[in-house]
C-alpha positions in Angstrom: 5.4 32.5 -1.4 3.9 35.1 0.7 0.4 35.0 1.5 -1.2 37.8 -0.5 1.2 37.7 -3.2 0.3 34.4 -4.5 -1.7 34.6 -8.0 -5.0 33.7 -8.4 -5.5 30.0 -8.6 -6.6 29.1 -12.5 -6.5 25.8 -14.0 -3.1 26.4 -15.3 -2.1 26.6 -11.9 -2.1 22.7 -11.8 0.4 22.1 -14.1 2.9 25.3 -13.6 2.5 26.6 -9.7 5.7 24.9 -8.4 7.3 25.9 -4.4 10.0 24.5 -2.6 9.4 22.5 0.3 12.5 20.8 2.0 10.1 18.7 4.1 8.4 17.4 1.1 11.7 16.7 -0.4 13.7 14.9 2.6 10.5 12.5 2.9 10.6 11.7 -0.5 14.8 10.8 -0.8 13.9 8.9 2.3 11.4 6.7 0.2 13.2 6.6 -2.7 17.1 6.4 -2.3 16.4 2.7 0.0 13.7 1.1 -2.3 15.6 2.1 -5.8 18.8 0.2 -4.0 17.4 -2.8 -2.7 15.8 -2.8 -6.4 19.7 -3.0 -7.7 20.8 -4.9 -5.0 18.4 -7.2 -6.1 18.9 -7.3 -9.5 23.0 -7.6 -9.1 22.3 -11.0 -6.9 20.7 -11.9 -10.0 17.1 -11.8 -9.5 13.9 -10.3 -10.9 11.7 -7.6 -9.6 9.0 -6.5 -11.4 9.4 -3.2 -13.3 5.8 -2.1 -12.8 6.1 -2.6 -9.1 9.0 -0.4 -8.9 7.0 2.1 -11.1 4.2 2.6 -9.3 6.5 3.0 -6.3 7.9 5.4 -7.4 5.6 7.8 -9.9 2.1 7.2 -7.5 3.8 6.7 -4.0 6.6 9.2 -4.5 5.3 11.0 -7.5 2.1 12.3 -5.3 4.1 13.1 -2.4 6.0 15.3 -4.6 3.2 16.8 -6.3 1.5 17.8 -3.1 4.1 19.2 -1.2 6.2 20.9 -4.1 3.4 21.3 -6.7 0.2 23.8 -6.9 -1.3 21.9 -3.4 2.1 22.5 -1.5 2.2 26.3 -2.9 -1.2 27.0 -1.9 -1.0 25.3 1.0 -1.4 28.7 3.1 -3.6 30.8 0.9 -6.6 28.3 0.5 -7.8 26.0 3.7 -8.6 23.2 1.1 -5.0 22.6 -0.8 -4.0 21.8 3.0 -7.0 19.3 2.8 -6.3 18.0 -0.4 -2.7 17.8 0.7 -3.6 15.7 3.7 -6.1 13.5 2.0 -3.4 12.7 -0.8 -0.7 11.9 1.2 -2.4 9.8 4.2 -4.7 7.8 1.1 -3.2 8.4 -2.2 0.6 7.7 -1.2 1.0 5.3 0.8 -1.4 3.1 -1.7 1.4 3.3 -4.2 4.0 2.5 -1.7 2.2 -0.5 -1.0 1.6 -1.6 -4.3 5.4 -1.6 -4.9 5.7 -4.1 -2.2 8.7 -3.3 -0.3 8.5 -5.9 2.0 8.2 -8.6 -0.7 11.8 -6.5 -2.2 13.3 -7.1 1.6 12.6 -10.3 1.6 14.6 -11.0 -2.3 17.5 -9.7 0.6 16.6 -11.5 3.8 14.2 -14.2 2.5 11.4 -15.0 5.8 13.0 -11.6 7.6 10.3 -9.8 9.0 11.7 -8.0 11.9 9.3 -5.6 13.5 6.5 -6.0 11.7 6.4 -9.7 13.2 6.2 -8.3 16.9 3.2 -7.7 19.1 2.8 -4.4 19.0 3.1 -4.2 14.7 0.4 -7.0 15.0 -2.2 -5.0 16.6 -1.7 -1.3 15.1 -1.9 -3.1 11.9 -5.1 -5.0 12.5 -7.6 -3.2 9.3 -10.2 -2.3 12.5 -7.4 -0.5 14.6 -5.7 0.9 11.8 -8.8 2.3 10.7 -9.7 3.9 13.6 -6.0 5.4 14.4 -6.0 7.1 10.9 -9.8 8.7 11.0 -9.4 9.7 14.7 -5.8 10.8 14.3 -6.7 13.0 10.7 -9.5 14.3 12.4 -7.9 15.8 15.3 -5.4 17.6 12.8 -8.4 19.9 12.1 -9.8 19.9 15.6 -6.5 20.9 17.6 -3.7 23.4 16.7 -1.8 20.9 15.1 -3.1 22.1 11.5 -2.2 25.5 11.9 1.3 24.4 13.3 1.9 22.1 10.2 0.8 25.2 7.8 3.2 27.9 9.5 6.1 25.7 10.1 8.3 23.5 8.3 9.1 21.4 11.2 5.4 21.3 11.3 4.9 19.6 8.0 8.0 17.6 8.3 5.9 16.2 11.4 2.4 15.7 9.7 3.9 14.5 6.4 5.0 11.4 8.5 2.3 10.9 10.6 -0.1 10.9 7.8 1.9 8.6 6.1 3.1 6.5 9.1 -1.2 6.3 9.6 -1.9 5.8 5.8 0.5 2.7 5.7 -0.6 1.1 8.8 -4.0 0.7 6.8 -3.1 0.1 3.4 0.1 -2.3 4.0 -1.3 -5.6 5.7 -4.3 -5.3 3.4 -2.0 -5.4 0.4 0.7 -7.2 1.9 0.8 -11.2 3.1 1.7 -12.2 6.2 1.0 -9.2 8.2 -2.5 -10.4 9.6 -3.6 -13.8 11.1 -4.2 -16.6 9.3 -7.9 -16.8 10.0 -7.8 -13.4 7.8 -8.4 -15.1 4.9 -9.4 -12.9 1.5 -13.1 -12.7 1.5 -12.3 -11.2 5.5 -9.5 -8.8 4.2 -12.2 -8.1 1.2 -14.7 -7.2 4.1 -11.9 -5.1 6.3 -11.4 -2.8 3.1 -14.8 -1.9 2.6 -15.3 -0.9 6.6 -12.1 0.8 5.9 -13.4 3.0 3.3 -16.1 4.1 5.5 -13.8 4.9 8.4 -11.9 7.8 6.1 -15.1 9.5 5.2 -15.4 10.2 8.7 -13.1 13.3 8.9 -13.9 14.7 5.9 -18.0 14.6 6.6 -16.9 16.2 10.3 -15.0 19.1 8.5 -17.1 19.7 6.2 -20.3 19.9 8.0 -18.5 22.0 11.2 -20.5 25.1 12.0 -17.3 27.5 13.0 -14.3 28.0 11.6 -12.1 24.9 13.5 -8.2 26.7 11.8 -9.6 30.6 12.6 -6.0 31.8 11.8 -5.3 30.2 9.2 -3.3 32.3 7.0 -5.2 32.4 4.1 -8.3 33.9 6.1 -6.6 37.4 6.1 -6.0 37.8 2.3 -8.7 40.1 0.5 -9.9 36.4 -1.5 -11.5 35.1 2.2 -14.3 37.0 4.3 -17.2 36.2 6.3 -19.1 33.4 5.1 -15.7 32.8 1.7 -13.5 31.2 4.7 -16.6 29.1 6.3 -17.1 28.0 2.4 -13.8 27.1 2.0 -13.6 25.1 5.1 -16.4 23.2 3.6 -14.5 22.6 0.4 -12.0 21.2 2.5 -13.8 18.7 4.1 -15.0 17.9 0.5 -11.3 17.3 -0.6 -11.0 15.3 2.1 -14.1 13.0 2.0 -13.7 12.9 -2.2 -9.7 11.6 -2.2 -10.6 9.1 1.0 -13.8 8.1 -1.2 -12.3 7.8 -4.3 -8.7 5.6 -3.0 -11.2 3.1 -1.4 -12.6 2.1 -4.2 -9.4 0.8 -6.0 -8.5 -0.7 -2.7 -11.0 -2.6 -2.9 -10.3 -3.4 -6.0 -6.8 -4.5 -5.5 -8.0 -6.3 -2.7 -10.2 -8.4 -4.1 -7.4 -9.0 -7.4 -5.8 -10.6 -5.2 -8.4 -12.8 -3.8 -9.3 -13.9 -7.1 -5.9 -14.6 -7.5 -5.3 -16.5 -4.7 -8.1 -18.5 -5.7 -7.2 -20.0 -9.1 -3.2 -20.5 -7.2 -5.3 -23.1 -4.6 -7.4 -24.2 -7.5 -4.3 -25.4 -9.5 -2.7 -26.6 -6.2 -5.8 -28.8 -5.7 -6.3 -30.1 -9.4 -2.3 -31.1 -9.0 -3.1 -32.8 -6.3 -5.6 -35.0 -7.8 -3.8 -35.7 -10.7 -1.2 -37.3 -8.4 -3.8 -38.9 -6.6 -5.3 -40.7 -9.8 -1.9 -41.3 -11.0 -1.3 -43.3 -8.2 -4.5 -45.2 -8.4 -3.8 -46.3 -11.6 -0.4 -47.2 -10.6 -2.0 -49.7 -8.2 -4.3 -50.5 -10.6 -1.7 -52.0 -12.8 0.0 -53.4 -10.1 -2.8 -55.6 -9.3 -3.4 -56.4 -13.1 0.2 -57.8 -13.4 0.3 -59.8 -10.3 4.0 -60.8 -11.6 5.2 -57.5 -11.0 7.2 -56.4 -8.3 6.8 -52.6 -7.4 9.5 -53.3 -4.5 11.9 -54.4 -7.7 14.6 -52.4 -8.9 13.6 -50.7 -12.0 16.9 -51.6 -13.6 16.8 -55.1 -13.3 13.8 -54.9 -16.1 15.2 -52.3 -18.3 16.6 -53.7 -21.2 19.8 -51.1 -22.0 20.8 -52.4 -18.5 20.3 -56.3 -18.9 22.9 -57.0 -20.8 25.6 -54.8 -19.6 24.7 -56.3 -15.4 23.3 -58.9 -16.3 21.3 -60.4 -13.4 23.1 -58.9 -10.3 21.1 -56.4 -8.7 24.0 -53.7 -8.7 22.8 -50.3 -9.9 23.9 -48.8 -13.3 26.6 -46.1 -13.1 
């Protein structure tokens, strides 16, 4: 749609303001096509994965990819400043959240059990760390607004091809080892990964609360600026909206994240609980074995057990062969 010509945004516009956008598109067969056929991979080696995982792979990961770069975000995307910041807020917070929570790793490794491959090297290790990753995606969403990079990824598809990636190339780096074992150290134990997504939550708000509370236009031509709906202080005003988009979907992803997070720490505790309670019940098992042991001195632990087992006496008699 041309800038100028687009109608006036309405509430309707939400549900029936649809454009194409082949950048949108490619990213999102490039999510979908490999998870959907490990998924029947998986199931034709006769294994379970869990439909809900693959659900919210694919409706909130995929779904909101969709929905901001082909739905009333992505067609607005050049006639109002915020739609582009909703559209980056969704995509670096919103989307890669639902990728995670589909788990591909754990559906790689129903393939190649224990197969890690990059994610296990050195440099995977420390991009992923919650404190780096933190810092990567505020600094690198920031400079998106503070550069020419946004007005580049608003005039050209290559452009959004580019920042659709990077946003969520930055968004997974946070959101995956958090939701995801084996990606951190061991000393990163769930009450710490607890702590990491709570810091991490106050990392995102930093671009929105620098956007929004910038003095001077930081995209001056952006498209939108030159349409009869924007003047004087309308574009300022809609910069600031933009930083509120920003700030409100960074604000309101954390929260489930931390939720999620600490799921899963609860979780993990009542998994160790039962480990330890088994444990014990072996141990005291095998007290009272000795127990009985030393309350029948005539019996021998060391002898066989089918020497004293009466559907066996008669058939071997005394020898100390084993039953068939």
């Amino acid at each position: 749609m041309e800038t100028g010509r687009v109608p006036e945004f309405t509430p309707a516009s939400w549900v029936t303001a649809w454009a194409w956008s082949w950048p949108g598109i490619t990213v999102a067969l490039l999510l979908a096509l490999p998870y959907s056929a490990l998924v029947a991979l998986t199931a034709r080696n006769g294994r379970t994965w869990p439909l809900w995982r693959t659900g919210v792979y694919l409706f909130v990961g995929v779904g909101t990819l969709l929905y901001v770069t082909c739905g009333p975000i992505g067609a607005y995307r050049t006639t109002y400043l915020w739609c582009f910041g909703g559209q980056v807020g969704v995509i670096s917070a919103i989307t890669p959240m639902g990728l995670a929570l589909g788990d591909p790793i754990g559906l790689w490794r129903q393939i190649r059990p224990g197969s890690l491959g990059i994610l296990r090297g050195r440099a995977a290790r420390i991009l992923m760390f919650p404190l780096v990753a933190s810092t990567i995606s505020a600094a690198s969403i920031g400079a998106i607004f503070f550069s020419p990079y946004a007005l580049w990824a608003i005039t050209s598809g290559f452009g959004e091809l580019v920042l659709t990636l990077h946003l969520l190339f930055v968004g997974m780096l946070v959101v995956l080892p958090l939701l995801t074992e084996d990606l951190l150290p061991a000393w990163v134990t769930d009450p710490v990964r607890t702590v990491f997504a709570f810091v991490d939550g106050l990392f995102d708000a930093i671009p929105g609360i620098l956007v929004m509370t910038a003095s001077t236009l930081l995209v001056p031509a952006f498209p939108g600026f030159n349409s009869s709906r924007h003047s004087g202080f309308g574009n300022l005003l809609d910069q600031k909206f933009t930083g509120g988009a920003l700030l409100g979907i960074a604000e309101a992803i954390g929260v489930p994240l931390l939720a999620v997070v600490f799921v899963q720490w609860m979780r993990s505790d009542a998994v160790e609980a039962a480990e330890v309670d088994a444990r014990l019940d072996r141990l005291e098992q095998s007290h009272e074995d000795r127990a009985a042991v030393r309350d029948h001195p005539d019996v021998d632990p060391a002898r066989p057990w089918w020497l004293d087992d009466p559907r066996f006496a008669d058939r071997f008699g005394r020898g100390d062969q084993p039953p068939d």
